[in-house]
N, C-alpha and C positions, 0 to 999 in steps of 0.2 A: 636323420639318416637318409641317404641319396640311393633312390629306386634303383638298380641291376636292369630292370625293363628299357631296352631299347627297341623297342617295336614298335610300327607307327600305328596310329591309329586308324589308318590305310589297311594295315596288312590284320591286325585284329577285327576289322567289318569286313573283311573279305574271308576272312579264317571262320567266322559265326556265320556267312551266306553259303561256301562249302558245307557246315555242320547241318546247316537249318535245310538245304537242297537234298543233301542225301540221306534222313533222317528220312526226311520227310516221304522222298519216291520211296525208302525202302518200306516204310510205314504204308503207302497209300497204295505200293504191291500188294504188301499181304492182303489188304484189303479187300482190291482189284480180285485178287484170286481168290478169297472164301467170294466174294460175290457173285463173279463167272463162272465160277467154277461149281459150287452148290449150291448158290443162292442163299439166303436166310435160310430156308428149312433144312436143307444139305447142313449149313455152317452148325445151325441147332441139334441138330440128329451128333453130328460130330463133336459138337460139345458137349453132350450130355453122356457120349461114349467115354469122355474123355474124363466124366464125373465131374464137369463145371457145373455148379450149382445155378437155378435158374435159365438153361441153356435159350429158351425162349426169347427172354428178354434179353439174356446175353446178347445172342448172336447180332439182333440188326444195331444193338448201341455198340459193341464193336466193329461190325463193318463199318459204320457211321464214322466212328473216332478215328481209324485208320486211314477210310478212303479219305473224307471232308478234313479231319487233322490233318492228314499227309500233304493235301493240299491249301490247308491253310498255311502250317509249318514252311513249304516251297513260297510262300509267299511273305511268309514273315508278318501275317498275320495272326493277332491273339496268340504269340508266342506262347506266355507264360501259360496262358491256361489250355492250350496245346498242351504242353509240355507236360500240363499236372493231368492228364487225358491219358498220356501216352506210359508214365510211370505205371499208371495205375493198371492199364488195360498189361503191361510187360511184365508189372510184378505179378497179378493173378498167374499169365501165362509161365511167368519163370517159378513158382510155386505150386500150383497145380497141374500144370501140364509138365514141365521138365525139372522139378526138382526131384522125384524118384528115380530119376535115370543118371543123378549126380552132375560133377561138372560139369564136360568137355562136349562141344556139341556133338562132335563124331558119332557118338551116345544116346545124343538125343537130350543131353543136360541143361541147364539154364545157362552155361556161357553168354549165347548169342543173344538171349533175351535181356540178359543181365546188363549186356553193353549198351544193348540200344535203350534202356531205361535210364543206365548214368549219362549216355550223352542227353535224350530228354530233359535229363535233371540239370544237366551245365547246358546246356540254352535256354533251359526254363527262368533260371538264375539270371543269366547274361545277356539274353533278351534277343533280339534277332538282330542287332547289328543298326548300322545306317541304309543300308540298302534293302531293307525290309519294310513293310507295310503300314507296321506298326512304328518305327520313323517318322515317316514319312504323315500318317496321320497325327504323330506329336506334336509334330514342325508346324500344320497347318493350325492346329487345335492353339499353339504357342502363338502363333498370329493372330488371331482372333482376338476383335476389340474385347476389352472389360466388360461386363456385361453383356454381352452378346452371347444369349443360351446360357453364361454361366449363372449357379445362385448367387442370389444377392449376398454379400458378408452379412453374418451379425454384425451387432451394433451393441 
């Protein structure tokens, strides 16, 4: 059977560096903003309003994942496990934070959480393209003689 896909593989690396850039600044906002804004003990105080469990240890491993994911993400670095950082910290938040308030953000509902966890999840999958970091380190890793840092095969 003959693929329907006629998109080049130009415009699909360039479609994952739009996903992974703006994923990423919106992710390394929130961040930016519990940080400046109340710092870890402010972000803590507010999560434990909020009834997140462990609000202490929450707080600075989510500023952490947001701000340093959001800017690993823009770089297209450690995509995938960005990605599985960024599910996690959006499901907590679309479940405990905005799933009593229902869908629609307007509300205050998990919509907008929900979205930015599925694109997480399709570039976690998809990886960050050619123009990304983690490319770019394949490429070089792929050049590397035979044994050079790699283990030796069994035998």
């Amino acid at each position: 059977m003959r693929s329907t896909d006629h998109r080049s593989p130009l415009a699909t690396d360039a479609a994952l560096t739009v996903l992974r850039v703006v994923l990423g600044g919106v992710m390394m906002a929130h961040g930016l903003q519990k940080l400046l804004g109340g710092g870890i003990r402010g972000t803590a105080s507010g999560f434990r309003d909020m009834g997140i469990p462990l609000a202490d240890l929450a707080a600075p491993a989510v500023i952490a994942v947001e701000v340093l994911g959001g800017a690993a993400m823009i770089a297209g670095l450690l995509v995938p496990l960005v990605a599985i950082a960024f599910v996690a910290v959006l499901g907590v938040a679309a479940v405990l934070v905005h799933g009593p308030a229902g869908f629609f953000a307007q509300a205050g509902g998990f919509e907008y959480p929900a979205v930015l966890a599925v694109a997480s999840a399709a570039i976690g999958v998809a990886g960050s393209g050619r123009f990304g970091l983690d490319a770019v380190l394949a490429a070089r890793l792929a050049r590397r003689p035979a044994g050079v840092g790699a283990p030796a095969a069994a035998h």
